[in-house]
Steps between C-alpha positions, in 0.01 A plus 500: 500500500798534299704212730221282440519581109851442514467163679233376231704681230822240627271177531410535139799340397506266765471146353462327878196729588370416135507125579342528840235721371425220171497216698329617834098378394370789716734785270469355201100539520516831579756604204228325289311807632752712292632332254253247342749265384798420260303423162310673238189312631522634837528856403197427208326333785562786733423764219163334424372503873584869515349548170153400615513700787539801277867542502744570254858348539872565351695178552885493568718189390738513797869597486747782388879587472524227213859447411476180242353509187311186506338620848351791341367303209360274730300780685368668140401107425315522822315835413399357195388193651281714698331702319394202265320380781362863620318491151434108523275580754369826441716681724636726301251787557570516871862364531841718362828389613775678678854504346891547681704614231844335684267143484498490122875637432582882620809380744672329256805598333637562211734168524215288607255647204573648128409854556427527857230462767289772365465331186397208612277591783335737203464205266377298771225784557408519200390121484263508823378802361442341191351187657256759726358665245420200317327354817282802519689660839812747582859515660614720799883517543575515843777682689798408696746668692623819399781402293280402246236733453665693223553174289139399567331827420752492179335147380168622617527759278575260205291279582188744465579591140349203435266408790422852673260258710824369747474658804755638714613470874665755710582518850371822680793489814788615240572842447489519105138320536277838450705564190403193360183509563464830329713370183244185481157663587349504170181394302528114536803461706464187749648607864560270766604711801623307782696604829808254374631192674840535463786626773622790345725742613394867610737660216176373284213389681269665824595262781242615760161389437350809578665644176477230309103511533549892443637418160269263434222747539676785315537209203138415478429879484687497205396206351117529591470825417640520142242572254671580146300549182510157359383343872656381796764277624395177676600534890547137659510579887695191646476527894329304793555845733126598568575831545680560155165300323287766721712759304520390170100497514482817580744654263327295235190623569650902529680431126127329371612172459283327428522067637625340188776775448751350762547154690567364832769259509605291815640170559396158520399375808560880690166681620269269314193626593619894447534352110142374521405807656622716238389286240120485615544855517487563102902550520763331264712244712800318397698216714838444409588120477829378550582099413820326449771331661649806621233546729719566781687845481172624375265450787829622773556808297111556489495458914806733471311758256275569780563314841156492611449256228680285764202499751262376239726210392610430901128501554398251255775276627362505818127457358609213290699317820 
């Protein structure tokens, strides 16, 4: 799999496969499937069918490694946006949004910014927090590649100090993942634990997926499992894998968890019915929501996160042809 990974990995940036994909009717029907569109309204629209169907939903304004000012104040303006709608229609309950730290100002430097990327990305923060817990829902900050983690874990940290709601991401296939789970599984403390979707080098990360679902196993021990004196942490199992889901059950039902005490999150438009499933069975679920212009690298690093992926979206084309 890793050629294929590599391939999909490559025609991210490609701008010619981009165009083909956009203008092609048949493809750009089924990335509808996956990405429900480039406004706020799509993604409310989106959020409010899934909503009635008994799923909750964490929305991602699309785009990262931000290296102008004005584009990063564009994409808090566009969280903001958001969320007044989320709470317009009564969303807010259901619907949190997702947040990339480099989209909102962590890559730039100091010449581009007074005092820095982290200071602005943490300012920026601060604001969607702000304008989340005034609409009545949360933040998660997600994670990138490796050579951020310490910066985002840094802000995360800063950021709970005054909203210990914002949940965390981390990404089970690097080494220094179990760590981190242990230093954030505490009474309260969101954790979205994901494989990761970025192509990391083995100095950091597991590159064979047989360790990289061993890892994610020995993380949701951890995580599941804690039980402290003032409660438990919040486990948020993001996976499609059937086999890891089949685990995290049972190790949720061995630490007496009970459903309520940890979510399933997945993506939109991958294994619908397994989210319905789920769902009708009493258990949290949570679809992750991406909309934007920059809808692009997302969905080819997604297919490259976990190849099969590929079948599904091959399989629709040819359903939709």
């Amino acid at each position: 799999m890793r050629p294929v990974r590599d391939s999909l990995l490559l025609l991210s940036r490609s701008h010619t496969v981009k165009r083909l994909i956009t203008t092609l009717p048949v493809s750009a029907a089924v990335v509808r499937s996956y990405v429900p569109g480039e406004r706020a309204e799509d993604a409310v629209a989106a959020s409010a069918q899934l909503a009635g169907e008994g799923i909750n939903i964490t929305l991602d304004y699309l785009g990262e490694d931000t290296t102008d000012v004005e584009q990063a104040e564009a994409t808090v303006a566009a969280y903001l946006e958001l969320l007044k709608q989320l709470a317009a229609k009564g969303l807010a309950r259901r619907a949190e949004v997702s947040v990339k730290l480099t989209a909102i100002g962590l890559a730039l430097d100091d010449d581009v910014a007074p005092g820095g990327g982290r200071k602005i990305a943490l300012e920026n923060a601060r604001a969607i927090c702000r304008a989340a817990r005034n609409a009545g829902t949360t933040v998660t900050l997600d994670m990138e590649d490796h050579t951020t983690t310490d910066r985002t874990l840094d802000i995360l940290r800063e950021l709970r100090k005054d909203f210990p709601e914002t949940g965390a991401v981390l990404q089970a296939y690097l080494h220094r993942t179990e760590s981190d789970c242990r230093a954030l599984a505490y009474a309260g403390s969101r954790v979205r634990l994901c494989k990761g979707a970025y192509d990391e080098p083995s100095e950091v990360a597991f590159t064979d997926p047989g360790e990289v679902d061993k890892a994610y196993v020995r993380c949701l021990k951890i995580l599941l499992g804690h039980a402290g004196s003032e409660g438990d942490c919040y486990p948020m199992i993001a996976t499609h894998d059937p086999r890891l889901i089949e685990i995290a059950s049972s190790l949720a039902s061995r630490y007496g968890r009970a459903q309520g005490t940890y979510e399933y999150q997945m993506l939109y438009g991958i294994r619908p019915n397994e989210q319905r499933r789920l769902a009708s069975a009493g258990e949290t679920v949570r679809v992750y929501v991406p909309y934007g212009t920059e809808w692009y690298g997302y969905l080819m690093r997604r297919l490259a996160e976990r190849p099969q992926n590929l079948s599904f979206f091959l399989t629709s084309l040819i359903k939709k042809s």
